[in-house]
Jmol script that loads the backbone (N, CA, C; Angstrom):
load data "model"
ATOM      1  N   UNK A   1     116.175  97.924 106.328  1.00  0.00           N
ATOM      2  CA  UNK A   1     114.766  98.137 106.036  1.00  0.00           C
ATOM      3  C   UNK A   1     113.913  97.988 107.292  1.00  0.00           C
ATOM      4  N   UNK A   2     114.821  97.275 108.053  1.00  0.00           N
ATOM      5  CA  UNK A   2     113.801  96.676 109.445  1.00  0.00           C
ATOM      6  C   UNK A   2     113.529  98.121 110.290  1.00  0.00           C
ATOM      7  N   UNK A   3     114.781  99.341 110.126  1.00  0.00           N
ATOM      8  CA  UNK A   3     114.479 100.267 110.824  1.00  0.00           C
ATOM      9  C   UNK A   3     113.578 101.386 110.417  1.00  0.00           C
ATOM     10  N   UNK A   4     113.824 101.490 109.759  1.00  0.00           N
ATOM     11  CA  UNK A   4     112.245 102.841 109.076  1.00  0.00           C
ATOM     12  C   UNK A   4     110.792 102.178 109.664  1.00  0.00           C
ATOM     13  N   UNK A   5     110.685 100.995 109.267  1.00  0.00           N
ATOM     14  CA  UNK A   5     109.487  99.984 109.889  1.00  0.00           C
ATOM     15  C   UNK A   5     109.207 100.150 111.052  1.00  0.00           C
ATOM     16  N   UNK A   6     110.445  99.779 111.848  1.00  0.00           N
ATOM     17  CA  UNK A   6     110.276 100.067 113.607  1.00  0.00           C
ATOM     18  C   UNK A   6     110.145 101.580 113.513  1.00  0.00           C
ATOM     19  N   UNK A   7     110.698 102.482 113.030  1.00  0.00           N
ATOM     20  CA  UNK A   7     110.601 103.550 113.607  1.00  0.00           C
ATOM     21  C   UNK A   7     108.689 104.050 113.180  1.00  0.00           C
ATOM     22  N   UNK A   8     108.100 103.774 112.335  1.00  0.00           N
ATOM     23  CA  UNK A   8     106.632 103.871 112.201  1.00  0.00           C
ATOM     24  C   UNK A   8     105.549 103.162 113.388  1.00  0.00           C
ATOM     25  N   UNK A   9     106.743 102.509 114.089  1.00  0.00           N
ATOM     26  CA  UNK A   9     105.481 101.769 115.158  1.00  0.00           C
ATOM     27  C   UNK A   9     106.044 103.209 116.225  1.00  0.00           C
ATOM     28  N   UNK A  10     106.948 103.891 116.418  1.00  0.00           N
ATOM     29  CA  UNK A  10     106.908 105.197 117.579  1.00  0.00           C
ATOM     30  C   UNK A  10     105.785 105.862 117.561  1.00  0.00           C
ATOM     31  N   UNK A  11     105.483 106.798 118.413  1.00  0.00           N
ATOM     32  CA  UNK A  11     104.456 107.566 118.649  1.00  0.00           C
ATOM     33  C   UNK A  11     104.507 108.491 117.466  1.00  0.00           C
ATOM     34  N   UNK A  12     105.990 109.341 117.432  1.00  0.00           N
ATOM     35  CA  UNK A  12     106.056 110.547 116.347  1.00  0.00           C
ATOM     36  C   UNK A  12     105.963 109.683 114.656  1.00  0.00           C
ATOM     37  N   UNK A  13     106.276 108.384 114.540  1.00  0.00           N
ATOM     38  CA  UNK A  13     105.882 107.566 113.346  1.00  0.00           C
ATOM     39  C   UNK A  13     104.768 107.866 113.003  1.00  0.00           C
ATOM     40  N   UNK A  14     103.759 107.138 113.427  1.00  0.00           N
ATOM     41  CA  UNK A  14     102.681 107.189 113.563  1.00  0.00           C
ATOM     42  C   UNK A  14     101.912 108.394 113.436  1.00  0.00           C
ATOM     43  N   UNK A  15     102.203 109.448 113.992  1.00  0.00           N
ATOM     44  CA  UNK A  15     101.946 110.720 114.137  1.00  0.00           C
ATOM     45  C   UNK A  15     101.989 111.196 112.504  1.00  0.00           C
ATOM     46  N   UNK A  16     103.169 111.196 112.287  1.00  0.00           N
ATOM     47  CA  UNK A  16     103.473 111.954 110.742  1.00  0.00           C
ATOM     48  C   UNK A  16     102.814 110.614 109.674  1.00  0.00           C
ATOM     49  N   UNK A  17     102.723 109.584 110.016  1.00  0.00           N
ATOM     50  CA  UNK A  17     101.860 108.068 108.992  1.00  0.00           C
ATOM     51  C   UNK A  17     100.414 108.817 109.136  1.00  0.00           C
ATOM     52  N   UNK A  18     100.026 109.117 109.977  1.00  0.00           N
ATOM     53  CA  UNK A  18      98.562 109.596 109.861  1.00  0.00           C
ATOM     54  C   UNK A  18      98.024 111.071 108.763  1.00  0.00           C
ATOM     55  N   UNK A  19      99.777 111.835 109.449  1.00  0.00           N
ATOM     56  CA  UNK A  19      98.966 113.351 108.418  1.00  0.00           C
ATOM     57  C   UNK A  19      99.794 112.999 107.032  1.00  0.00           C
ATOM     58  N   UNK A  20     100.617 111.516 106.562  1.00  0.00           N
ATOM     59  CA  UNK A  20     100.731 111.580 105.245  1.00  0.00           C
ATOM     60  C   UNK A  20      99.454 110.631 104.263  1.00  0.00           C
ATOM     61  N   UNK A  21      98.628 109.889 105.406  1.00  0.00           N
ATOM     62  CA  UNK A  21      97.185 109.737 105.422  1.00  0.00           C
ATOM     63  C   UNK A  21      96.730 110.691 104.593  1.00  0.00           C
ATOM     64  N   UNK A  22      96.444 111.401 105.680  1.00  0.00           N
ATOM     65  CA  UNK A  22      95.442 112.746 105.365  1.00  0.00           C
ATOM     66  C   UNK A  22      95.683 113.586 104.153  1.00  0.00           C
ATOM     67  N   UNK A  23      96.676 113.681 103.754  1.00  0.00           N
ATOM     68  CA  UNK A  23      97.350 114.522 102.859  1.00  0.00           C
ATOM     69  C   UNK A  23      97.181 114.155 101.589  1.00  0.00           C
ATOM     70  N   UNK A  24      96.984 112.539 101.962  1.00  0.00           N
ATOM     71  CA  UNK A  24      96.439 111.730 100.351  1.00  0.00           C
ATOM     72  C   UNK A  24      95.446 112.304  99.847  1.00  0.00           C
ATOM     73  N   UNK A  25      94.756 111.953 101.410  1.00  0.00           N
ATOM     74  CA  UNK A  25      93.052 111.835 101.024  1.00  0.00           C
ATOM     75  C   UNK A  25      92.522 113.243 100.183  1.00  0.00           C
ATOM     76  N   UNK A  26      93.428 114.268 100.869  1.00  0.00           N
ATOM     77  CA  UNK A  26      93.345 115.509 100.194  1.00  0.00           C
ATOM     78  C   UNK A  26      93.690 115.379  99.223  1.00  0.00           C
ATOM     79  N   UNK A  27      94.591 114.689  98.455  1.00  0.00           N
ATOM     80  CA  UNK A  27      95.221 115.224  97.230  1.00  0.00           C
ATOM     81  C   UNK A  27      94.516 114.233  96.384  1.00  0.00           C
ATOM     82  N   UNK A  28      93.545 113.234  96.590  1.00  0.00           N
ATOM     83  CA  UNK A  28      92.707 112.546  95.833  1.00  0.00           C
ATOM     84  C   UNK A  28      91.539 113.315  95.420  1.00  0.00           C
ATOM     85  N   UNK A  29      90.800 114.275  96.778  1.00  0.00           N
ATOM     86  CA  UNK A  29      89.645 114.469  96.610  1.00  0.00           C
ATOM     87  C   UNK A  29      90.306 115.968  95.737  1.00  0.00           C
ATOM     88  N   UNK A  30      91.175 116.497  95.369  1.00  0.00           N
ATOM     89  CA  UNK A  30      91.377 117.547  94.765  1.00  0.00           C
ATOM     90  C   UNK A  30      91.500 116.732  93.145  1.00  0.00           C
ATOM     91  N   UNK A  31      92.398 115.496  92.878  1.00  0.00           N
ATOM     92  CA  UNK A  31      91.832 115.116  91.586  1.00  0.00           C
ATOM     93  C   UNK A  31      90.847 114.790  91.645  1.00  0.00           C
ATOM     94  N   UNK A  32      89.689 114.012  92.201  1.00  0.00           N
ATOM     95  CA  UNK A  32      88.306 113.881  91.655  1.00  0.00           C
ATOM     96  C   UNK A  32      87.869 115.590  91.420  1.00  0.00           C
ATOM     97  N   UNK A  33      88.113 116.685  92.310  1.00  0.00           N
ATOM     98  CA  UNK A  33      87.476 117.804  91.535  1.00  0.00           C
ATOM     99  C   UNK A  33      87.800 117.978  90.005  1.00  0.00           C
ATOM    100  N   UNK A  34      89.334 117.484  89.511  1.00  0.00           N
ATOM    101  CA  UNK A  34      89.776 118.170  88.297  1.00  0.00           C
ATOM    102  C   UNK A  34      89.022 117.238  87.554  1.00  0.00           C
ATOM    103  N   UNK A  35      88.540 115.973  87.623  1.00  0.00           N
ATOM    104  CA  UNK A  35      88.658 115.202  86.806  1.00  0.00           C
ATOM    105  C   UNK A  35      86.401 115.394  86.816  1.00  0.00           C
ATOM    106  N   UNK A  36      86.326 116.156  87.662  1.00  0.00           N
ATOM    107  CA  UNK A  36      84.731 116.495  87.662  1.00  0.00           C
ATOM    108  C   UNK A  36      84.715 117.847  86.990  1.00  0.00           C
ATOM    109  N   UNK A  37      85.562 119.122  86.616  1.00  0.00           N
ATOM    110  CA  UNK A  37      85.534 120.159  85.982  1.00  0.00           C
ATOM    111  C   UNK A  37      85.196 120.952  87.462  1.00  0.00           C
ATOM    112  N   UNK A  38      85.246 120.916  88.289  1.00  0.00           N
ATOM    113  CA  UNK A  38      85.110 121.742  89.030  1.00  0.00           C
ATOM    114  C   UNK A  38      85.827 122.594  89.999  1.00  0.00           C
ATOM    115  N   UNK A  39      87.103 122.548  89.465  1.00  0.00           N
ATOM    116  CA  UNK A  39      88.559 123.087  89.920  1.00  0.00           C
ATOM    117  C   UNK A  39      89.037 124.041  89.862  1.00  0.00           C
ATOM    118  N   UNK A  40      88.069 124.711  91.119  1.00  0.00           N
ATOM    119  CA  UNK A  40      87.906 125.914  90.979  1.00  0.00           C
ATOM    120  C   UNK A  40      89.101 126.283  92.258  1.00  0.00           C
ATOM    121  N   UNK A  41      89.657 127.449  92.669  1.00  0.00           N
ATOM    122  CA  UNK A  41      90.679 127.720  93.720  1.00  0.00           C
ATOM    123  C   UNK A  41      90.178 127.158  94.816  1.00  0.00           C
ATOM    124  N   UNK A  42      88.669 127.518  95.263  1.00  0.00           N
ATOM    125  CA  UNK A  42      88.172 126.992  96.080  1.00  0.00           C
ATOM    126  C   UNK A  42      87.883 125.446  96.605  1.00  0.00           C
ATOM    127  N   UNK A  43      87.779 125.093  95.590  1.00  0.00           N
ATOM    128  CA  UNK A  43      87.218 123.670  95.553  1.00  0.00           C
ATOM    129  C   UNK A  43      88.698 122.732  96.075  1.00  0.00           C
ATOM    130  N   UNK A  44      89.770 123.806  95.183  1.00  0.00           N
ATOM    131  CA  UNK A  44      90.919 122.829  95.671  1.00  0.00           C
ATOM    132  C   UNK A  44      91.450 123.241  97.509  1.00  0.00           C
ATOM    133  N   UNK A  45      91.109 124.346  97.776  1.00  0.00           N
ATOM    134  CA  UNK A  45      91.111 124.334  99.246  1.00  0.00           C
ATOM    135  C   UNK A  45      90.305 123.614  99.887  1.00  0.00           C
ATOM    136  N   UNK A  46      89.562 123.480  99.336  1.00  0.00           N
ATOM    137  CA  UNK A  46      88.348 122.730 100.364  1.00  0.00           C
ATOM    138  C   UNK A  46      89.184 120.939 100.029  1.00  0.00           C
ATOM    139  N   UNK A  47      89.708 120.829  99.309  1.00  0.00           N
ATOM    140  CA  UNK A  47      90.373 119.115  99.627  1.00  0.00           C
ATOM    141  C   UNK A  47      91.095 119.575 100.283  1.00  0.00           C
ATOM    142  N   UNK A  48      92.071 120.445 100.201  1.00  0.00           N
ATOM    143  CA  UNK A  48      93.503 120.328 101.077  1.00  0.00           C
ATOM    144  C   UNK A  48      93.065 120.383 103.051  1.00  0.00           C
ATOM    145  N   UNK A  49      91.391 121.371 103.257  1.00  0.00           N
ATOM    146  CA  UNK A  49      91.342 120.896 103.814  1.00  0.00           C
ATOM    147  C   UNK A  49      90.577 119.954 104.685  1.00  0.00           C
ATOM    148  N   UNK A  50      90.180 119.366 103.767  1.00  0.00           N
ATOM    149  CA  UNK A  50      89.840 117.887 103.735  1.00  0.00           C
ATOM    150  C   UNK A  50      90.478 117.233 104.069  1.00  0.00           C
ATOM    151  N   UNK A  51      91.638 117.184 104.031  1.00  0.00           N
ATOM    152  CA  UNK A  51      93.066 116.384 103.837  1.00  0.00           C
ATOM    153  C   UNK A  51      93.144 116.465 105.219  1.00  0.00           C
ATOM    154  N   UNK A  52      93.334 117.733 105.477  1.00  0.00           N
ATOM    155  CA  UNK A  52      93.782 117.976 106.663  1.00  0.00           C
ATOM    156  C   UNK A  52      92.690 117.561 107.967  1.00  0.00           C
ATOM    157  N   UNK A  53      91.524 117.731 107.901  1.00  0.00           N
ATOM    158  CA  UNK A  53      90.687 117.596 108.274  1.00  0.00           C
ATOM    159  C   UNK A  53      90.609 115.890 108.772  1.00  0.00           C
ATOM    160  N   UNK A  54      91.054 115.309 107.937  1.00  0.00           N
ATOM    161  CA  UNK A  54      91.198 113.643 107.709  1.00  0.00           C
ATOM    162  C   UNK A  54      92.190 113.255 108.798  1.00  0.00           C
ATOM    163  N   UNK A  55      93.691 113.777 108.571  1.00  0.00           N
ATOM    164  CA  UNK A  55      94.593 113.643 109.264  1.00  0.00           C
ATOM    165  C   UNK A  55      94.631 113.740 110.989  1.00  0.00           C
ATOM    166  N   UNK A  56      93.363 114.804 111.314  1.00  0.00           N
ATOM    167  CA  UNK A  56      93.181 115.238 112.805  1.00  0.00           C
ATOM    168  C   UNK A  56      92.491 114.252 112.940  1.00  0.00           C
ATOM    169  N   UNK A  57      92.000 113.760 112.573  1.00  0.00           N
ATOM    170  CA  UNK A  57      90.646 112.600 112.788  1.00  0.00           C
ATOM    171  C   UNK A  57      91.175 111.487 112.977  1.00  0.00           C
ATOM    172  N   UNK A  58      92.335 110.876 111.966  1.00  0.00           N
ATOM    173  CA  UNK A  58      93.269 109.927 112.330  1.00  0.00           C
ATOM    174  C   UNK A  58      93.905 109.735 113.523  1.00  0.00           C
ATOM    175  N   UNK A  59      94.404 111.253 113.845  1.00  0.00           N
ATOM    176  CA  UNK A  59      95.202 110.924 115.248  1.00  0.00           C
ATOM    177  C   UNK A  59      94.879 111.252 115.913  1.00  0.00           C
ATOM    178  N   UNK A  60      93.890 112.255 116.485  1.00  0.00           N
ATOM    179  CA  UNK A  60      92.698 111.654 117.579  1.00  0.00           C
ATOM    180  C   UNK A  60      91.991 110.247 117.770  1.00  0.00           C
ATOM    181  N   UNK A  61      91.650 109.841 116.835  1.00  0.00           N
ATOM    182  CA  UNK A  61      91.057 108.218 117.049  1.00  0.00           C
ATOM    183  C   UNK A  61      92.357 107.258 117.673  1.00  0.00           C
ATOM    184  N   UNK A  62      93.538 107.588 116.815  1.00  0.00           N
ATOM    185  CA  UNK A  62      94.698 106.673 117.695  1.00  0.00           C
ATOM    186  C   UNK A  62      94.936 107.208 119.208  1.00  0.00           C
ATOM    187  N   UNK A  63      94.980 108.207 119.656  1.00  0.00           N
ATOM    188  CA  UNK A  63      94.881 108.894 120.759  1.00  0.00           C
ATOM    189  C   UNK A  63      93.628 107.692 121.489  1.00  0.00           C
ATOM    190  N   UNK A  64      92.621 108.001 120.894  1.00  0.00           N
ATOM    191  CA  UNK A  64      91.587 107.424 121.816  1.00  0.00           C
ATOM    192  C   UNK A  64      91.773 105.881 122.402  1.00  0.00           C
ATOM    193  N   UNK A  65      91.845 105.481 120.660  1.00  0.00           N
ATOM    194  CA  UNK A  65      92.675 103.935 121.169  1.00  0.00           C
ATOM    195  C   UNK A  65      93.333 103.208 121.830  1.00  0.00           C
ATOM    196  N   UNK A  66      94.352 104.293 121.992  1.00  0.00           N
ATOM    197  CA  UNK A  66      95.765 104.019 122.466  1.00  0.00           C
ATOM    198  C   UNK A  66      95.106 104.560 124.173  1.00  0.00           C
ATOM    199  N   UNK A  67      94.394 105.310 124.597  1.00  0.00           N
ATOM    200  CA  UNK A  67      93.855 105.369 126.004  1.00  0.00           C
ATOM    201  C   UNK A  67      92.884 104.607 126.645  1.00  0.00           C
ATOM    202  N   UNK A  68      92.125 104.004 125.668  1.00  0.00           N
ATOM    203  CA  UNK A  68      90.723 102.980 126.072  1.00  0.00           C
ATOM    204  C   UNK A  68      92.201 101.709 126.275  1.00  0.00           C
ATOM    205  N   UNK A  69      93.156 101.041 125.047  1.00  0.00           N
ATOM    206  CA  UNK A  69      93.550  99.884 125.201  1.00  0.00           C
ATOM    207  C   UNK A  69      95.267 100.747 124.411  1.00  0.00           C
ATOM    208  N   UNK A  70      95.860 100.785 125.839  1.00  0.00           N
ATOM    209  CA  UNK A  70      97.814 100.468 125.149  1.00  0.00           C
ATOM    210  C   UNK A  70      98.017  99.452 124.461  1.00  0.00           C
ATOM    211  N   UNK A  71      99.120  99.942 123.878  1.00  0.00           N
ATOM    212  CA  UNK A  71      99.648  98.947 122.422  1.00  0.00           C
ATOM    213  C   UNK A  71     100.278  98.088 123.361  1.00  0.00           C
ATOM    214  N   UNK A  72     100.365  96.668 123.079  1.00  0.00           N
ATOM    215  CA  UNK A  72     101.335  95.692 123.337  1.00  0.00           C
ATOM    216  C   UNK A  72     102.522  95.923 122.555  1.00  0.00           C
ATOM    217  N   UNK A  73     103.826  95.385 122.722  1.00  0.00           N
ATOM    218  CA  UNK A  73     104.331  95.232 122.349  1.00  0.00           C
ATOM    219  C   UNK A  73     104.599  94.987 121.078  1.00  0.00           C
ATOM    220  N   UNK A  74     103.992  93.941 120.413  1.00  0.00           N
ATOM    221  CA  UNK A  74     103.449  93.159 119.489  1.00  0.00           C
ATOM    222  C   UNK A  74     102.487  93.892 118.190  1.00  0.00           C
ATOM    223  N   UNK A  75     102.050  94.806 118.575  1.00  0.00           N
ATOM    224  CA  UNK A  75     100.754  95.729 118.337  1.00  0.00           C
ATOM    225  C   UNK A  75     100.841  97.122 118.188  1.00  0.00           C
ATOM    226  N   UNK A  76     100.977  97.708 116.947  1.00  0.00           N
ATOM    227  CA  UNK A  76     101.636  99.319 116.659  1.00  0.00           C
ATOM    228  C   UNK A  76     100.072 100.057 117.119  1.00  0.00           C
TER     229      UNK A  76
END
end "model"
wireframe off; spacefill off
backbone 0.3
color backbone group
């Protein structure tokens, strides 16, 4: 179990942890449309890309992070 764990502190971990982030967030804001009646083809593109939208945002900000202050060791 210890290795899947370590392998989420890697760069490409992290990478794919962020767009399965994003992918939530999309697939939440597509049930709040169904569950608002407004689930329309469109509406559900517009979460997915939302989703997606979320996910770039995630790993640019770690990008930024990770260039203002490197991870320690200690510190994913």
């Amino acid at each position: 179990m210890k290795e899947p764990v370590a392998w989420l502190g890697t760069p490409v971990g992290r990478f794919i942890r962020d767009l399965v982030e994003g992918a939530i967030a999309g697939a939440i804001a597509a049930v709040v449309a169904l569950q608002l009646d407004v689930a329309t083809p469109q509406v559900i593109l517009l979460a997915a890309v939302t989703g997606a939208i979320a996910a770039i945002i995630a790993v640019a900000r770690r990008a930024i992070v990770n260039a203002v202050s490197p991870a320690t060791p200690g510190r994913p």
